[in-house]
Backbone as CSV, one residue per row, in Angstrom:
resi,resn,N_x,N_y,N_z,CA_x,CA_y,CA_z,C_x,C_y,C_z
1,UNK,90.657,82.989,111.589,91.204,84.156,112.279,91.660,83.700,113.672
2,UNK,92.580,83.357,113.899,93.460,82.492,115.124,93.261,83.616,116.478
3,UNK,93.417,84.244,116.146,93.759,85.538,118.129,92.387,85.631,118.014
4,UNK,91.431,86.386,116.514,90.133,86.404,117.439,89.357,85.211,117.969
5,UNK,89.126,83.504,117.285,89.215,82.394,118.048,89.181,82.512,119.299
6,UNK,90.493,82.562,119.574,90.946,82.771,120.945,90.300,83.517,122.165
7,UNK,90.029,84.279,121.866,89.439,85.275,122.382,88.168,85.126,122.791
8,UNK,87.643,85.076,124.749,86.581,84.202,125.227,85.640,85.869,125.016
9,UNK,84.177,84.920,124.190,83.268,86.591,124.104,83.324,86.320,122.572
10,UNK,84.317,86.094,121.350,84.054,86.734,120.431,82.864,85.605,119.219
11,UNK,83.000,84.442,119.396,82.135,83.347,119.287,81.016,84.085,118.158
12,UNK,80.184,84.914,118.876,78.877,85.193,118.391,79.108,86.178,117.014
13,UNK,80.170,87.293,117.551,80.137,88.182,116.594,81.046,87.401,115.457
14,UNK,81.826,86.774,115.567,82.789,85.857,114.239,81.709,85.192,113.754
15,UNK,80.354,84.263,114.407,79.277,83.688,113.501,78.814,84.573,113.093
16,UNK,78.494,86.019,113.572,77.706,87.114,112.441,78.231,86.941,111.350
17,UNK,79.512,87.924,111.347,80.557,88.144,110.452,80.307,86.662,109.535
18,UNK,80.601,85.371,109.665,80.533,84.108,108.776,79.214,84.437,108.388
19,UNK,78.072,84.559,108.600,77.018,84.465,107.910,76.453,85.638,107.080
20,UNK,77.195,86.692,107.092,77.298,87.762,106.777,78.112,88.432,106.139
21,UNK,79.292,87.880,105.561,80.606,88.437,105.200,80.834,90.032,104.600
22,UNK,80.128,89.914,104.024,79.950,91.235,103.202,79.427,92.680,104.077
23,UNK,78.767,92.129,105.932,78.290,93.641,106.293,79.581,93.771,106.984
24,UNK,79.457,95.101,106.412,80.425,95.722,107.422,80.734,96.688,108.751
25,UNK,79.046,96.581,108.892,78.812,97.123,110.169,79.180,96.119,111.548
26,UNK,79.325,94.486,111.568,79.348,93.582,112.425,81.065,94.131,112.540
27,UNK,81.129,93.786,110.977,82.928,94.069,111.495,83.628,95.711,112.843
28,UNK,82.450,96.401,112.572,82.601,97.388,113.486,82.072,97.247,114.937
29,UNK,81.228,96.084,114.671,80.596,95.750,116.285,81.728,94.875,116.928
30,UNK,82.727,94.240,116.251,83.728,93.535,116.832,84.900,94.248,117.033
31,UNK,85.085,95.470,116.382,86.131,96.381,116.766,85.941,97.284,117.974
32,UNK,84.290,97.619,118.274,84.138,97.995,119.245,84.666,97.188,120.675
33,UNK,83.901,95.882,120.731,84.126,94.768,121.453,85.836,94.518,121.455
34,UNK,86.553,94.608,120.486,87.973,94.644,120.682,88.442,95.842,121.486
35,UNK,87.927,96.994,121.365,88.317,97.858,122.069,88.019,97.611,123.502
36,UNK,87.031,97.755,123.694,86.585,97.448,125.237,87.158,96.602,126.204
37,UNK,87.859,95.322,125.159,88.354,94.509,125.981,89.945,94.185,125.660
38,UNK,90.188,95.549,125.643,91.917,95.919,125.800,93.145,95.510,124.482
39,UNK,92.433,95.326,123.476,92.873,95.071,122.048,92.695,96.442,121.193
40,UNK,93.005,97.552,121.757,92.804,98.590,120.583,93.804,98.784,119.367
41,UNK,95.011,97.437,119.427,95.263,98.233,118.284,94.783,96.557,117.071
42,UNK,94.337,96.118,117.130,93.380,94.929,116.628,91.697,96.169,116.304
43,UNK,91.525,96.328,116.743,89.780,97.432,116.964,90.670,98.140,115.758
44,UNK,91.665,99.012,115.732,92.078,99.967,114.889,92.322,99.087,113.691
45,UNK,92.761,98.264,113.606,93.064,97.322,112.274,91.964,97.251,111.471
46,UNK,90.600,96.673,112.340,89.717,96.448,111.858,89.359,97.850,110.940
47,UNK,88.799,98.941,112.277,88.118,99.669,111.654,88.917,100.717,110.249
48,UNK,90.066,100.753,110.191,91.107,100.984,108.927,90.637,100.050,107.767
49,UNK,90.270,98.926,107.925,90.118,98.324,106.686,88.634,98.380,106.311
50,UNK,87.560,99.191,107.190,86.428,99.029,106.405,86.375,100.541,105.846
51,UNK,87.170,101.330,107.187,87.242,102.654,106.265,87.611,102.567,104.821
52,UNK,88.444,102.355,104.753,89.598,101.945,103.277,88.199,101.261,102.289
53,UNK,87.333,99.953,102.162,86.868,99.524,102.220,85.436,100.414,101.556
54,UNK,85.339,101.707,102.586,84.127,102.292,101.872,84.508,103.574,101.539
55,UNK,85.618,103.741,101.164,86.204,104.941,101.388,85.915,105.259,99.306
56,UNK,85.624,106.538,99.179,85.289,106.696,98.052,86.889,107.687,97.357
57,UNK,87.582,107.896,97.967,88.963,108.697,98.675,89.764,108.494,97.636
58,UNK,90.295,109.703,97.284,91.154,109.396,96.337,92.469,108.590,96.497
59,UNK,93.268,108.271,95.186,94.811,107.244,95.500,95.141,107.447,96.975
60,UNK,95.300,108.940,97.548,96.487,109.737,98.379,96.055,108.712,99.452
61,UNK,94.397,108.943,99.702,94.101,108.407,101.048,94.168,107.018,101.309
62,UNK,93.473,106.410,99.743,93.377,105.143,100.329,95.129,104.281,100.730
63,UNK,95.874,105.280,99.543,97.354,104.407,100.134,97.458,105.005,101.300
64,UNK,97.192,106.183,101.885,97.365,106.288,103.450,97.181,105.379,104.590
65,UNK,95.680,105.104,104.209,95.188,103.715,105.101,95.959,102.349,104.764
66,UNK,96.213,102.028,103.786,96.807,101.290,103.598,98.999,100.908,104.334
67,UNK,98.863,102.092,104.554,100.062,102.272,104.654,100.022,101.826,106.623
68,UNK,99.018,103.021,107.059,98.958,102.391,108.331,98.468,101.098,108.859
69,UNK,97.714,100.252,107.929,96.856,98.720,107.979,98.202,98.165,107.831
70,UNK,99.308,98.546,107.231,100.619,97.906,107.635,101.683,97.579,108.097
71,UNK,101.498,99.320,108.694,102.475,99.388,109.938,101.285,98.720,111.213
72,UNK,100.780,98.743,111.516,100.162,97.737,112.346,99.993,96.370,112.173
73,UNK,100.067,95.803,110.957,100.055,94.407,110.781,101.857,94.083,111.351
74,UNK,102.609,95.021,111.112,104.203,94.700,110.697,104.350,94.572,112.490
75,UNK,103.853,95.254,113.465,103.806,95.564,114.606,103.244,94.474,115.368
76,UNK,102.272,93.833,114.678,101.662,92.915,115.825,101.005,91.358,114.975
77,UNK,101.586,91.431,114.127,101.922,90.014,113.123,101.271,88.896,113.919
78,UNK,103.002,88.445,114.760,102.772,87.318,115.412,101.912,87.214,116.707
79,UNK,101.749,88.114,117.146,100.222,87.951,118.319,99.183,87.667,117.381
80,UNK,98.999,88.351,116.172,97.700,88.327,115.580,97.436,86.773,115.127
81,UNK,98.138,86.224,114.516,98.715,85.082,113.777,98.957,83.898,114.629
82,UNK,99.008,83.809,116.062,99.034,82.714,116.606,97.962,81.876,116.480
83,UNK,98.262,80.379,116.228,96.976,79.358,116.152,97.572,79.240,114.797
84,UNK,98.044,79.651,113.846,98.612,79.588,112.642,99.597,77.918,112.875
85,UNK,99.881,77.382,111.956,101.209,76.682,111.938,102.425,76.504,112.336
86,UNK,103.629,76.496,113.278,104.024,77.082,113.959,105.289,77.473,112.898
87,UNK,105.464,76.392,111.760,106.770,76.442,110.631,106.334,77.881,109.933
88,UNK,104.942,78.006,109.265,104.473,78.776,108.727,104.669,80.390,109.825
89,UNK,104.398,80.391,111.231,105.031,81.591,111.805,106.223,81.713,111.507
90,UNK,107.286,81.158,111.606,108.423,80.956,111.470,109.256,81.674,110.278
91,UNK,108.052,81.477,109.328,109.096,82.007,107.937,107.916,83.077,107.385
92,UNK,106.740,84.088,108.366,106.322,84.602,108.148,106.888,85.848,106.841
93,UNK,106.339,86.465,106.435,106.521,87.324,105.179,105.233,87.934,104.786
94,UNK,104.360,88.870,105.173,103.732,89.597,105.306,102.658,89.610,103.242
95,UNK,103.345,89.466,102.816,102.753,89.786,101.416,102.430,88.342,101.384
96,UNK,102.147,87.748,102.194,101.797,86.058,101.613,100.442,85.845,102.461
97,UNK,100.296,87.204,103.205,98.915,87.350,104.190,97.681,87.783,103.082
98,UNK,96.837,87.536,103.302,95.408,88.301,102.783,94.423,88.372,103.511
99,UNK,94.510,89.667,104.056,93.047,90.501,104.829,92.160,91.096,104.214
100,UNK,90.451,90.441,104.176,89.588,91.248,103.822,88.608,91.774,104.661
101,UNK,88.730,93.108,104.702,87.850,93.729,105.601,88.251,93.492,107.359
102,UNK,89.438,93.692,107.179,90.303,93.248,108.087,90.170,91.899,109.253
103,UNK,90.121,91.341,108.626,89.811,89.815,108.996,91.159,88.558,108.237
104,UNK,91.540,88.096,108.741,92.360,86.700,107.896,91.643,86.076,106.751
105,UNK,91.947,86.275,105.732,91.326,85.376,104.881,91.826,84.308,104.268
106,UNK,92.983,84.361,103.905,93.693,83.132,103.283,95.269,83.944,103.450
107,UNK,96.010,82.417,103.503,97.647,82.541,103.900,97.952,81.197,102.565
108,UNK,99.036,82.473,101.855,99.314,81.227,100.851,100.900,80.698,101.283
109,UNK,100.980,79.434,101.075,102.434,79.012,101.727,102.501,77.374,100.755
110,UNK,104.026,76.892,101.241,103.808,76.152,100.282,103.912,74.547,101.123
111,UNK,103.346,73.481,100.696,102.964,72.315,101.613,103.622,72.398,102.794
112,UNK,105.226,72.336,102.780,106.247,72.566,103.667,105.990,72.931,104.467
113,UNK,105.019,73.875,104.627,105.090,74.736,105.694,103.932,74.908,106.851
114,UNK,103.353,73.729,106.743,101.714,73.772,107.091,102.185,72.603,108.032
């Protein structure tokens, strides 16, 4: 996850999150912490994907959330994504991303581009 990396403070809560993958309450302790420290629309990313995530909600909603987890990805891509490859920014394309629990999880691309 390249911007949160970056980001002096977040160290501890990204080792939660790694040793923990599955809670999804840390992921909300880092959206808080994103908020606080002037990243709210990163905090909103997050907390959209655990909503979505535990959301028991029918089609309507969950494509709702979904819909906004992408107008915010479409919005702030390449801030999010820096530390990435720089060829691989370059020929970004959004459906080649995979966020779980709104976190980076894997970027598929092809040798070229790494």
């Amino acid at each position: 996850e390249p911007f949160l990396r970056n980001l002096t403070g977040t160290e501890p809560l990204l080792q939660a999150i790694a040793n923990q993958p599955h809670c999804l309450d840390t992921r909300l302790v880092l959206s808080d912490w994103l908020e606080e420290h002037e990243h709210p629309e990163r905090a909103q990313f997050l907390r959209l994907h655990v909503a979505r995530e535990r959301s028991d909600a029918c089609e309507l909603e969950h494509r709702r959330l979904t819909e906004l987890l992408e107008d915010l990805l479409q919005r702030h891509a390449i801030t999010w994504l820096q530390g990435l490859p720089p060829r691989l920014l370059e020929r970004y394309q959004r459906h080649r991303l995979h966020f779980a629990a709104g976190m980076l999880e894997a970027v598929t691309c092809s040798p070229d581009e790494v």
